[in-house]
MDTraj code that builds the backbone (N, CA, C; nanometers):
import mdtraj as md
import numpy as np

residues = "UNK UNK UNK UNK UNK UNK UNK UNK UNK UNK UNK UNK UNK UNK UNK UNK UNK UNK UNK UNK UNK UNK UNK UNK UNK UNK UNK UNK UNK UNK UNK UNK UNK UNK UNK UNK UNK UNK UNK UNK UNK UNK UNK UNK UNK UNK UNK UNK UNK UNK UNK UNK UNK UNK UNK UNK UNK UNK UNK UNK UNK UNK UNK UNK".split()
xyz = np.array([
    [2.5375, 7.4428, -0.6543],
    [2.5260, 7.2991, -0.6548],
    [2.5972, 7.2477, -0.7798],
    [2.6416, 7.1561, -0.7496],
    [2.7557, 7.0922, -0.8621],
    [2.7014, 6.9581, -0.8881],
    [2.7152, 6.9138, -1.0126],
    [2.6498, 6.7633, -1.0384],
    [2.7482, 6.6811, -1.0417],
    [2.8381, 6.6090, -0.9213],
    [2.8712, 6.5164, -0.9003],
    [2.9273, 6.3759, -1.0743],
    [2.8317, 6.3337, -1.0453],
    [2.8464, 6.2662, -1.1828],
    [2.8308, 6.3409, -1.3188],
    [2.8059, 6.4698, -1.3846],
    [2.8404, 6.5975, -1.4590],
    [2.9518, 6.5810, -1.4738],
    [3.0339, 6.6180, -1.3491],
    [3.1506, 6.6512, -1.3579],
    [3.2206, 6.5330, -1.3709],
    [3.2556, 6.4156, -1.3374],
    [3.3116, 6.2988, -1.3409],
    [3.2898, 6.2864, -1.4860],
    [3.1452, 6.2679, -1.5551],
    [3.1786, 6.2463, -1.7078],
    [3.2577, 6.3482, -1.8038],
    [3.2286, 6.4806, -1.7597],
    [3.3165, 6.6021, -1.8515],
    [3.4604, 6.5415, -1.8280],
    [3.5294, 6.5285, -1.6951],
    [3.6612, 6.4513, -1.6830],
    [3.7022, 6.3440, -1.7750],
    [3.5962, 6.2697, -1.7824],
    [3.5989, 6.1065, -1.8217],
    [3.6487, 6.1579, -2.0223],
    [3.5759, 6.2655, -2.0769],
    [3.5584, 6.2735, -2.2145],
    [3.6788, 6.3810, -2.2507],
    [3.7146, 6.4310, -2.1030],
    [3.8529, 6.5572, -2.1660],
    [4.0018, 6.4752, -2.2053],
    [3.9982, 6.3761, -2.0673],
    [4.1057, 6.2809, -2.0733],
    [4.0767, 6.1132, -2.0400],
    [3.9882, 6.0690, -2.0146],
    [3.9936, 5.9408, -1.9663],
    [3.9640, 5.9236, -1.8381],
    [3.9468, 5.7893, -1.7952],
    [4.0230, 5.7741, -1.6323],
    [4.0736, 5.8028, -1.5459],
    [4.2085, 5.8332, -1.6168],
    [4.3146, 5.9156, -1.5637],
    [4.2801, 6.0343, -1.5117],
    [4.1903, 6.1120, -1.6015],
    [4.1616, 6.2754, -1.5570],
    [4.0631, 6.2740, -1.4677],
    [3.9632, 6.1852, -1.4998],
    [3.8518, 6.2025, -1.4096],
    [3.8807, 6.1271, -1.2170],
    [3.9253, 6.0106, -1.2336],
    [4.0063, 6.0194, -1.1256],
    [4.1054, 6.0956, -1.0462],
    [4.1995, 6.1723, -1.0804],
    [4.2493, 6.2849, -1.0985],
    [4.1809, 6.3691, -1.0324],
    [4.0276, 6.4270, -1.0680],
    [3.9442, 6.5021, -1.0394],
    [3.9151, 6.4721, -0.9085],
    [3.8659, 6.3683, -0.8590],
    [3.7973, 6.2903, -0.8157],
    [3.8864, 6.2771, -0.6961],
    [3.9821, 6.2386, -0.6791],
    [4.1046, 6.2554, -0.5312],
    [4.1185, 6.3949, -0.5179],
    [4.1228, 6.5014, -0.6171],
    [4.1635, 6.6149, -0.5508],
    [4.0314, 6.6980, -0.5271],
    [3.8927, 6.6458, -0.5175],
    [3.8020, 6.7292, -0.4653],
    [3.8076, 6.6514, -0.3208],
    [3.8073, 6.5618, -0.3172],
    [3.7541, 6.4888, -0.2042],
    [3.8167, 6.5331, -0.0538],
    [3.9671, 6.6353, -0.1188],
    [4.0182, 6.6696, -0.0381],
    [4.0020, 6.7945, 0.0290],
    [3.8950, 6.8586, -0.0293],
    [3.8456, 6.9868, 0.0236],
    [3.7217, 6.9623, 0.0994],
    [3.6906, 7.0086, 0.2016],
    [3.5514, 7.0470, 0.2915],
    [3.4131, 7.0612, 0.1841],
    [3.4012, 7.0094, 0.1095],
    [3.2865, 6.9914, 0.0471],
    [3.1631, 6.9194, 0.0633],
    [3.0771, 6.8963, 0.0878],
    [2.9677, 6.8254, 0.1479],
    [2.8957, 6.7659, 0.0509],
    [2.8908, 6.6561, -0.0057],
    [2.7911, 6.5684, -0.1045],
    [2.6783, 6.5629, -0.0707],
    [2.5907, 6.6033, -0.1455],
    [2.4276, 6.5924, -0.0726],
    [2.3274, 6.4932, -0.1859],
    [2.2925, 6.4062, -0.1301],
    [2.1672, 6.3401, -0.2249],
    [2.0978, 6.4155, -0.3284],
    [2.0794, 6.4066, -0.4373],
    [1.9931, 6.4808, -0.5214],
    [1.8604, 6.4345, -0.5396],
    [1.7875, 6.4781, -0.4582],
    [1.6203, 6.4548, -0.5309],
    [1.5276, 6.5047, -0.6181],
    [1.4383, 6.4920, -0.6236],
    [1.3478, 6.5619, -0.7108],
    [1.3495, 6.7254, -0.7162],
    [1.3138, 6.7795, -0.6089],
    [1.2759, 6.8986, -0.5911],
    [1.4254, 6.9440, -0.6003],
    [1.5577, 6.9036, -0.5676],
    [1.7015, 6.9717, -0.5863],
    [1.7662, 6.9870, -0.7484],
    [1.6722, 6.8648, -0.8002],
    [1.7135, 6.8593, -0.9198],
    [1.6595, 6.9349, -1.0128],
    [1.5332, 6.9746, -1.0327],
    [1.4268, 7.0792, -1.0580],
    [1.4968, 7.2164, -1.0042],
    [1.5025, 7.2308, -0.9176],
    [1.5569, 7.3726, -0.8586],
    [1.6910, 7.4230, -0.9409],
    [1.8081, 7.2686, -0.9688],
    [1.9143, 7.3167, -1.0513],
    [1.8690, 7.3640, -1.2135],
    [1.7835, 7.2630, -1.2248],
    [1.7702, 7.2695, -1.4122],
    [1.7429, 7.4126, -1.3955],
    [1.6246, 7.4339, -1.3099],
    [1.5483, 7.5786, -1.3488],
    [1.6354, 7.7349, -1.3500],
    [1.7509, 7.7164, -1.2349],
    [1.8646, 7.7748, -1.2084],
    [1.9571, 7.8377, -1.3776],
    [1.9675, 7.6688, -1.4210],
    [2.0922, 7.6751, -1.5296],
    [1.9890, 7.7395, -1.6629],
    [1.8732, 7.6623, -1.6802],
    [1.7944, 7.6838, -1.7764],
    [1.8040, 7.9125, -1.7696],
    [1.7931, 7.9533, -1.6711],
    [1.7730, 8.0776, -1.6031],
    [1.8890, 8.1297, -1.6528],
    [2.0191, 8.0790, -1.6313],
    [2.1385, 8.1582, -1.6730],
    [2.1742, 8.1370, -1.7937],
    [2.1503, 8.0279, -1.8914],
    [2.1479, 8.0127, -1.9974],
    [2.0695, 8.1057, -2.1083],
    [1.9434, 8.1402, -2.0379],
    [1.8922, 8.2175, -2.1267],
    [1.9159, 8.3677, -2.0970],
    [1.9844, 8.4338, -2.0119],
    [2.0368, 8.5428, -1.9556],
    [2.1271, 8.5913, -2.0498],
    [2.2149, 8.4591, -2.0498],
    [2.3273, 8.5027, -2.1324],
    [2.3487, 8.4816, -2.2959],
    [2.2014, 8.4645, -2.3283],
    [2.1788, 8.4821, -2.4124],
    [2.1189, 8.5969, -2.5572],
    [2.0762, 8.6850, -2.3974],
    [2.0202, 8.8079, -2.3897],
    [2.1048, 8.9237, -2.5276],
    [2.2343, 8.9190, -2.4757],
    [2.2908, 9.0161, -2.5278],
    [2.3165, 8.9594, -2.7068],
    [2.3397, 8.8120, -2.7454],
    [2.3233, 8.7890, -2.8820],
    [2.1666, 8.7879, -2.9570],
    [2.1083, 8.7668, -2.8712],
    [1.9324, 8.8294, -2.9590],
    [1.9614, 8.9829, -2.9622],
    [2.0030, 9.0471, -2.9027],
    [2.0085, 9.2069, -2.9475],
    [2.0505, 9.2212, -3.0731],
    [2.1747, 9.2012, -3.0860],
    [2.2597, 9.2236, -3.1946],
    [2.1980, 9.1634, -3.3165],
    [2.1017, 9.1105, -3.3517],
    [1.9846, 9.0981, -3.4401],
    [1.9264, 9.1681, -3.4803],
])
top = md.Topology()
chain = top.add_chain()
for i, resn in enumerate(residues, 1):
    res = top.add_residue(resn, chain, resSeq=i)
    for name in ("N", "CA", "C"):
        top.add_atom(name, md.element.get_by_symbol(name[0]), res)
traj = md.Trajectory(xyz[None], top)
């Protein structure tokens, strides 16, 4: 799952307008399916990223 507006602002702060629009015509052109985000989808992502974030965190607490 991809955050829609995530990604539009990372665009918006790399280059502007320009980039994030940019972005923005050339996804639209792939078979991708936009889905509403609700509560329970949005919870499910945090818990996801929160999950791989601390995974990959794993290997620099060792080296401690």
């Amino acid at each position: 799952m991809v955050n829609w507006g995530e990604m539009y602002y990372i665009a918006l702060q790399e280059g502007g307008d320009d980039k994030a629009e940019l972005y923005r015509s050339t996804l639209v052109k792939y078979p991708i399916t936009i889905i509403e985000a609700n509560k329970e989808l949005t919870l499910q992502a945090a818990r996801y990223r929160g999950f791989i974030k601390y995974r990959m965190q794993i290997p620099l607490r060792l080296r401690w």
